[in-house]
C-alpha positions, 0 to 999 in steps of 0.5 A, spaced: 039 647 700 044 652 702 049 658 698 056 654 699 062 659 698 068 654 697 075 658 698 082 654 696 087 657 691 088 649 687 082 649 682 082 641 684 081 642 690 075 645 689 072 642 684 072 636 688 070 640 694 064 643 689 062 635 687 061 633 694 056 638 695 052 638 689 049 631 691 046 635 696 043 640 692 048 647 694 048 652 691 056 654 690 060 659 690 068 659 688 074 664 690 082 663 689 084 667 696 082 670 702 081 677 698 076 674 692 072 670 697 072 676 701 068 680 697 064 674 694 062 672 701 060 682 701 056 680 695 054 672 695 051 672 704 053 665 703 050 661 709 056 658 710 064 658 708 069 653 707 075 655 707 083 653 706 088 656 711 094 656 706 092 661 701 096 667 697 094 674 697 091 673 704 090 667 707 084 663 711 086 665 717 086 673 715 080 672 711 076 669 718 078 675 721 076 681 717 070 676 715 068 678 722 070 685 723 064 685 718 058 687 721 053 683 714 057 677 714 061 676 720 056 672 723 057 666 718 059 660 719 066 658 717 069 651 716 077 650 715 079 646 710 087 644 711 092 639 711 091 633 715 097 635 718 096 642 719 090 641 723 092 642 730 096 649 727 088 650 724 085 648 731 089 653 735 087 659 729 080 656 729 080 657 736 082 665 736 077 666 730 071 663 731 071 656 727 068 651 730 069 646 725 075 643 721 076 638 715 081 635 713 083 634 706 082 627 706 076 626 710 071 622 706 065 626 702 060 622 708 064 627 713 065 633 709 056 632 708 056 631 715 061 636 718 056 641 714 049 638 716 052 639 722 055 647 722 049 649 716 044 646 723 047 650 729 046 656 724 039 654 724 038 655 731 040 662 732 048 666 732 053 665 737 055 669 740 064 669 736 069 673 741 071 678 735 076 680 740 083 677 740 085 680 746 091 677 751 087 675 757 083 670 752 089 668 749 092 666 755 087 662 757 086 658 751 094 657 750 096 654 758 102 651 759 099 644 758 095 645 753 100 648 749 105 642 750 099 637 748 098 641 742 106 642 740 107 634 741 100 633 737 103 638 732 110 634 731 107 628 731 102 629 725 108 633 721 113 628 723 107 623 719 107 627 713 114 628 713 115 620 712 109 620 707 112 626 703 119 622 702 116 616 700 112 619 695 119 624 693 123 618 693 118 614 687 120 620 683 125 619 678 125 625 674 130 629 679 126 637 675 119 634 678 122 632 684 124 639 686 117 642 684 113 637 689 118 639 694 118 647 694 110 645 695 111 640 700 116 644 705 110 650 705 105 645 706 108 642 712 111 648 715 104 651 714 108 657 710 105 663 706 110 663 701 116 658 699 122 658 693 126 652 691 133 654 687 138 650 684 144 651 679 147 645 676 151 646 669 146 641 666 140 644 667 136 649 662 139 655 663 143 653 669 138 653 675 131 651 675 127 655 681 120 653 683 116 657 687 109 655 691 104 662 693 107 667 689 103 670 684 105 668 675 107 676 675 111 676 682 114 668 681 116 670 673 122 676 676 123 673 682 126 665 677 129 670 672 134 674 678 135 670 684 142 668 685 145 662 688 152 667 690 148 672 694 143 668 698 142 669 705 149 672 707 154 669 712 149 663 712 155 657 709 151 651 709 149 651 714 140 652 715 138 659 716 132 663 720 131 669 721 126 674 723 126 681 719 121 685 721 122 691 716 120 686 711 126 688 706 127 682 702 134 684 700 137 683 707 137 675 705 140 677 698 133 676 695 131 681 690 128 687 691 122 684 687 120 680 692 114 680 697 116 683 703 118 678 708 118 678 716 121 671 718 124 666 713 127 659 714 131 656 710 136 650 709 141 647 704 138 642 699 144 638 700 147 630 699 153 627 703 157 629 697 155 636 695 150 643 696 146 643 690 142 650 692 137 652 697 130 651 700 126 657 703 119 659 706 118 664 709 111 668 712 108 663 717 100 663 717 098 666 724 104 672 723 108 665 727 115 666 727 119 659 724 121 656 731 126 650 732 121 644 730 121 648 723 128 648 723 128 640 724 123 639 719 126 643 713 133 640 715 130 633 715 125 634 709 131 638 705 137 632 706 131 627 704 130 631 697 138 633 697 139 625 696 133 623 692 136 628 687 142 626 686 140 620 686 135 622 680 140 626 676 145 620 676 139 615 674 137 619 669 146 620 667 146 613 666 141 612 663 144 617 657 150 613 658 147 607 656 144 610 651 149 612 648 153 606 649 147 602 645 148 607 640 155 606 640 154 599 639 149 599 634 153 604 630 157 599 630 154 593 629 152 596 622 160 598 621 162 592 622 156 590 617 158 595 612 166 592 612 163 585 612 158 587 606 164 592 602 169 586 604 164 581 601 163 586 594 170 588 594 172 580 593 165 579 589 168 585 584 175 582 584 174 574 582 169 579 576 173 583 574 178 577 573 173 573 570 172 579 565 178 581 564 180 574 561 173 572 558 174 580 553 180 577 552 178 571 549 171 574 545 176 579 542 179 574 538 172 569 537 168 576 535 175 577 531 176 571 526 168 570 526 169 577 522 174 574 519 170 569 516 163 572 513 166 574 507 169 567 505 162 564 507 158 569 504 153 565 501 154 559 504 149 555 509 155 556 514 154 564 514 150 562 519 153 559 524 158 564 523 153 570 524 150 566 532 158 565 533 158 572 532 151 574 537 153 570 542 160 573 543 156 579 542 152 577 549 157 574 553 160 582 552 156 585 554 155 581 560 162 582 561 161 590 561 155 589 566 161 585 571 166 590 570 161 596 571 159 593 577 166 592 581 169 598 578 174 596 574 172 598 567 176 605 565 172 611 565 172 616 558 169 621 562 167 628 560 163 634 560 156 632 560 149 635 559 145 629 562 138 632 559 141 631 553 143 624 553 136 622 557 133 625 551 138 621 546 135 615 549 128 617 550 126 613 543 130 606 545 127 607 552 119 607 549 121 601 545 123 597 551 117 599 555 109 595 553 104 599 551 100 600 558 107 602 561 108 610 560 114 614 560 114 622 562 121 626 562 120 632 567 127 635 567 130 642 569 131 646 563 138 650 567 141 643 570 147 642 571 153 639 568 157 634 570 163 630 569 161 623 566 163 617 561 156 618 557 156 612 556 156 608 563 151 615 565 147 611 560 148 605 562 145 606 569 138 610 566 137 603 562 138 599 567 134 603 573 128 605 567 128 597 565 129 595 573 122 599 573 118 596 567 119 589 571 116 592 578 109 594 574 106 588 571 100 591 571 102 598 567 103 604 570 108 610 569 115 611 569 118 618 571 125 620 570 127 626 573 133 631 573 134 637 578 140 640 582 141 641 589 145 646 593 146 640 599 148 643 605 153 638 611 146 635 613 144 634 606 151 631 604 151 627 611 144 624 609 146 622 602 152 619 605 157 624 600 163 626 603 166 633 603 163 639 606 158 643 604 154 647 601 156 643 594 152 643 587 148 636 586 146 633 580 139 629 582 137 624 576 130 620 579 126 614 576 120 614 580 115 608 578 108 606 580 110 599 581 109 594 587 114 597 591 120 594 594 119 590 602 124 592 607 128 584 606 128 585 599 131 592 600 137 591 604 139 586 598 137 589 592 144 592 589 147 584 592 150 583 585 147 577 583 141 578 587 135 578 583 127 577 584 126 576 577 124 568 575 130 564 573 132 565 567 129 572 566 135 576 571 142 575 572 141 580 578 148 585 576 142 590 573 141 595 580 150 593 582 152 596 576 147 601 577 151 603 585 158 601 582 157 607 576 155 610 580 160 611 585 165 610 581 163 617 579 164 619 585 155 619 586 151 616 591 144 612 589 138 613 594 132 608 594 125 609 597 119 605 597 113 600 600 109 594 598 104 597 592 106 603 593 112 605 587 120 605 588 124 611 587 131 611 585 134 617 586 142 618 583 145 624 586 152 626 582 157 633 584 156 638 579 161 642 575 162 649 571 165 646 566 163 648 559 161 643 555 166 642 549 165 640 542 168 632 539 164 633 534 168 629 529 168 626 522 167 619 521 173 617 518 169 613 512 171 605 511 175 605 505 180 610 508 182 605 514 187 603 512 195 605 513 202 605 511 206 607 518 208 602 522 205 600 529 209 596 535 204 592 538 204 589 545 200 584 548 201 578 553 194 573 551 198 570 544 190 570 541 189 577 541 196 579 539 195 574 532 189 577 531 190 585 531 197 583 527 193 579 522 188 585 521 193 591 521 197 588 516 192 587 511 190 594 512 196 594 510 200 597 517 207 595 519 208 591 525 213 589 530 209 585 536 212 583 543 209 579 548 211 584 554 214 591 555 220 587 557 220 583 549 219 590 546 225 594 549 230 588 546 227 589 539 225 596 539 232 600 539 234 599 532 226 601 530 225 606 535 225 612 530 220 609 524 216 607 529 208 611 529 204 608 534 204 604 540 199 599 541 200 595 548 195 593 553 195 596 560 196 590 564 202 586 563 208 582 567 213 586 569 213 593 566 205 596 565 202 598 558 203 606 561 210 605 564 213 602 557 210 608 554 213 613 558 220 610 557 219 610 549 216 616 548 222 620 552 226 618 546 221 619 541 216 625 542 212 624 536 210 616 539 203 616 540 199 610 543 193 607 544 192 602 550 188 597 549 184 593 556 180 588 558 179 591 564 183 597 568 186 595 574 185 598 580 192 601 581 192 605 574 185 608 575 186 610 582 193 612 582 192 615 575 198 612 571 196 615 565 191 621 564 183 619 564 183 622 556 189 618 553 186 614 546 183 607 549 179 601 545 175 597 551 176 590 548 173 586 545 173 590 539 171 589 532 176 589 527 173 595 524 173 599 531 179 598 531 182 601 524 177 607 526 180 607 533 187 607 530 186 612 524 183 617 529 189 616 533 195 617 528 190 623 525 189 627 531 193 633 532 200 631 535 199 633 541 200 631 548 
């Protein structure tokens, strides 16, 4: 066993070093450069020293020679350890100090083992006797005309085989940053320099530049990326390559910054494509105190053309790749586009054959719901009274289905106002307990400060029932139902996520019902506001609950927001614009049974003839006056010699010709005191977007009873005359 002392500036390099010879049982010892190794070897007396040539601070060459001057050590024996395509510089630099043994990089462990077995030998057999002088006739003799010209053609022969082997592997590199970095160590190694430097400025690099440097210390390397600059660099040089010999060692001569190690010779040449100069490339401080000489040029010229185009090739691969990047996000983006227009044109048409439908069906159930309340006090105790009352429920039914097909395509007309939805959560928590089973439990956990929003209460009732009632489905094993109230400050990148427009910030109203049910797969979510898509069994859905639930919502101008996984519960969030309107009180007396009735007389207007009969019928045996029209055009002939008794118009919205809003406004220039009560099946979408008449004109949503609408037409012509 033998004291090893391993000098190399790369950790690898001797670590792997390191485990070759610990199979032979060596004692080791480790330094990053010459002057740590030189202390080491002071302290240590290794038996031999293994050592690179290229190093910071002070390289193997340095490092042998004041290894030597010392007397206590200067007899150790020194193998170099290089660079295979540096061994014929280190065989020259060998010879001049003493070192009668090199290794190469890539030698094998059985040569490394050899190669000490064989020096750790010699040594054994006594000192031999290393001229310590490095006088000129000694020189001379090993430098001779010929031997200089084989060790040049030597020289150029390696370096010109590891310049091919450095650009096939630059040329695999496809990341145009880490190309640079191995280029600035390649060019140092190849040319066997101290110290080099990389720099390019390009606009789409961070910062602007990227500058890597190889044998510089951090506390050097760090200001040195920080100052150096492009336009300063190497003054009169062009773009042409650059040697130089400085021997006052200012660096600033070359444009380099004062912080700079001195520098006596350089060599640079300009990273360069066919098309352009992306910065430069420079090595300076050759080891052996060599100036750069024209071979060098060559090789720096050769290898820097070589990184030039690699790297413009790199950044215009890495360029279309972003490009066709963004064109497939380009693509997908509109793909879903046009997914979202086929699905809005598939809705918008699914909603206009439904509010069609609704529209003619309320008119229809008005006068079955009316003449089968005409006819319980005639069938009072008889057996029929019965068929009267299912007549009566099932028109009831049909109702409410068309009230859920109007929510959902948007066409029933809002009654909006200022609400508090605390308020009407905790008005329907009692009905909602009743609708859940016994192993179903219902938690409110509600802001007590939330803000108000601008809403019909009864369709923001609707939507809690059907998500609450949506839930209760999902848990067939019980569980527990959350609702939850909160208001937001949404800023553009929340709005932007929950799909609302508008800049930010914005004030939101957040209602939750969160459920622990068996959760929503991801085929099932991309379909569950489809109207009429249900996962319920047949006859148990009819798949309008979760679409009337998104067209309230939006119809209030709110997005609903949906998140969940097999067994693992949903989340229904439903998000709606804040207001800071005060609630105002509409607390009014119900006007009692017996008082509805009246004297004044009525002009009504309605296009379907079973709807007109019936309310004539039922007005007048309250006792009203009325004249009736089948349209707006019908009313105007009869009108003028009635105009001035006439109290109240009450007309459909949606007529043939002129509209039920359009007629009021013509009669009501001559007669200011009229009032008015629309009546509609649904609302067209002209006369809710365009706003024919305002959002809180008096308004009965057929099908009606005749005693809504004898209280509707009381509170009308009792109200304060005001418009």
């Amino acid at each position: 066993m033998a004291n090893i002392l391993i000098v190399d500036d790369f950790a690898a390099s001797r670590d792997l070093l390191g485990a070759i010879l610990a199979t032979r049982g060596h004692h080791l010892l480790q330094a990053a450069d010459g002057a740590e190794a030189l202390a080491a070897a002071r302290d240590g007396h290794p038996d031999l020293v293994i050592t690179d040539v290229l190093m910071p601070t002070m390289d193997g060459y340095e490092f042998v020679r004041q290894l030597r001057l010392d007397p206590d050590v200067g007899a150790t024996p020194v193998v170099f350890y290089t660079a295979y395509y540096l061994e014929s510089e280190a065989q020259r630099l060998a010879q001049s100090c003493g070192v009668s043994h090199i290794l190469t990089k890539r030698s094998d462990p059985e040569t490394v083992l050899g190669t000490v077995d064989a020096v750790l030998a010699d040594a054994k057999l006594g000192p031999t006797a290393v001229q310590l002088e490095f006088d000129r006739d000694h020189l001379r003799l090993v430098t001779d005309m010929l031997s200089d010209t084989a060790r040049k053609l030597s020289m150029t022969n390696s370096r010109l085989e590891a310049l091919v082997e450095i650009g096939l592997q630059l040329a695999t590199e496809r990341d145009p940053v880490a190309l640079l970095d191995a280029s600035c160590r390649a060019a140092r190694d190849l040319l066997g320099a101290r110290y080099g430097v990389l720099g390019v400025w390009e606009p789409n690099l961070p910062g602007g530049s990227h500058v890597v440097t190889c044998g510089l210390l951090e506390s050097l390397a760090t200001p040195l990326r920080r100052d150096l600059d492009r336009e300063r660099l190497f003054p009169g040089a062009g773009q042409r390559p650059y040697r130089a010999l400085n021997p006052g060692g200012d660096p600033t001569v070359f444009g380099l910054p004062a912080s700079h190690p001195r520098i006596e010779a350089i060599l640079a040449a300009p990273l360069s494509s066919l098309e352009r100069t992306y910065g430069w490339l420079y090595v300076s401080e050759k080891v052996g105190g060599q100036p750069f000489d024209d071979d060098d040029e060559r090789l720096l010229g050769i290898l820097t053309g070589q990184v030039g185009r690699i790297y413009e090739n790199g950044c215009l691969l890495k360029e279309t790749q972003r490009h066709a990047e963004e064109l497939a996000g380009h693509i997908q983006q509109r793909q879903q586009v046009e997914a979202q227009l086929l699905q809005s044109q598939k809705m918008e048409a699914i909603g206009q054959l439904a509010g069609g439908v609704a529209h003619d069906f309320n008119n229809l159930l008005t006068a079955i719901l009316g003449y089968a309340e005409r006819l319980v006090p005639a069938l009072q105790g008889t057996p029929r009274l019965r068929d009267v009352e299912q007549i009566r429920k099932s028109a009831t039914r049909a109702a409410h289905l068309t009230r859920q097909l109007l929510l959902f395509s948007r066409r029933q007309i809002l009654q909006p106002r200022i609400v508090d939805l605390n308020a009407v959560i905790a008005d329907l928590a009692t009905m909602l307990r009743r609708l859940l089973s016994e192993d179903v439990t219902l938690k409110l956990t509600l802001e007590p400060t939330l803000a108000r929003i601008t809403a019909d209460p009864g369709q923001i009732e609707q939507v809690i029932m059907n998500l609450v009632v949506n839930a209760r489905d999902a848990m067939v094993r019980g569980g527990t139902i959350v609702i939850e109230t909160s208001t937001l400050q949404a800023d553009d990148q929340f709005l932007e996520y929950v799909g609302m427009l508008g800049p930010g910030p914005q004030s939101l109203v957040r209602l939750a019902v969160i459920d622990s049910g068996v959760g929503i797969d991801a085929a099932t979510m991309k379909r569950i506001f489809e109207p009429f898509f249900t996962t319920k069994p047949r006859g148990q859905g009819t798949g309008l609950g979760l679409a009337t639930v998104l067209g309230i919502v939006q119809h209030h101008h709110g997005v609903v927001k949906v998140a969940s996984e097999p067994e693992r519960g949903s989340v229904f969030q439903v998000f709606l614009p804040a207001t800071d309107e005060p609630i105002v009180s509409e607390s009014v007396e119900a006007t009692p049974d017996a008082n509805l009735t009246g004297t004044e007389w009525v002009l009504l207007v309605e296009d379907e003839e079973s709807v007109r009969t019936l309310v004539r019928t039922i007005l007048e045996g309250r006792g009203f006056h009325v004249l009736d029209a089948r349209n707006a055009e019908e009313a105007l002939r009869i009108l003028p010699a009635e105009l001035d008794s006439i109290d109240l118009l009450l007309t459909d919205v949606v007529m043939p010709g002129l509209s039920g809003p359009e007629l009021f406004e013509r009669l009501v220039r001559e007669r200011p005191a009229l009032k008015v009560l629309y009546l509609s099946g649904y609302s067209d979408d002209t006369i809710v977007t365009r706003g024919l008449f305002a959002p809180d004109s008096p308004f009965l949503q057929k099908p009606f009873t005749a005693r809504g609408l004898m209280r509707k037409i009381r509170d009308v012509l009792d109200a304060d005359p005001a418009r």
